[in-house]
N, C-alpha and C positions, 0 to 999 in steps of 0.2 A: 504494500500500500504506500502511496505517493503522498507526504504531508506537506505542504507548503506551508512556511510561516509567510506570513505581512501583517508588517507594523504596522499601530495605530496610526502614522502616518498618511501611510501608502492606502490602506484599510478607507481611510476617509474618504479621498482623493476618489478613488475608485467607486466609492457610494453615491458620492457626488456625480460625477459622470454619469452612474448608472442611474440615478434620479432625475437627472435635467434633464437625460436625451428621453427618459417615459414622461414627463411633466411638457417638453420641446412638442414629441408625438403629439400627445394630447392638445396641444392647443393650436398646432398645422390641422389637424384632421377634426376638429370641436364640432362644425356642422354637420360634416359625416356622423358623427356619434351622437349627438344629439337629433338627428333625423331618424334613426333607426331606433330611438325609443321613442320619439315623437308620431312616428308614421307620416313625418312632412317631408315633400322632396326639400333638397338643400338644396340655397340658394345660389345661383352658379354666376360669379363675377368673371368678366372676360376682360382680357387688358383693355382691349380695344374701345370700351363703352366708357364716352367723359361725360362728366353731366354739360351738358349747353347751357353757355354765358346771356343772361336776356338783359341787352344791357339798352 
């Protein structure tokens, strides 16, 4: 059996990474996931669409 030690250090460092990039996910994909408990289609932004100046 293979035991790796990592210090509290490294330990951290590593928690953090692994929490930002699931916390990052979550908030890239929030409409998706929020639609699929909603039963709403999400709402689709395209670059291309600016709102028009009425000036």
């Amino acid at each position: 059996m293979f035991i790796a030690y990592i210090d509290p250090g490294s330990g951290s460092i590593l928690l953090q990474v692994i929490l930002a990039s699931c916390i990052g996910g979550i908030a890239v994909f929030w409409s998706r996931i929020k639609a699929l408990f909603t039963g709403k289609k999400p709402s689709e932004k395209t670059p291309g669409d600016k709102p028009s100046k009425s000036e």
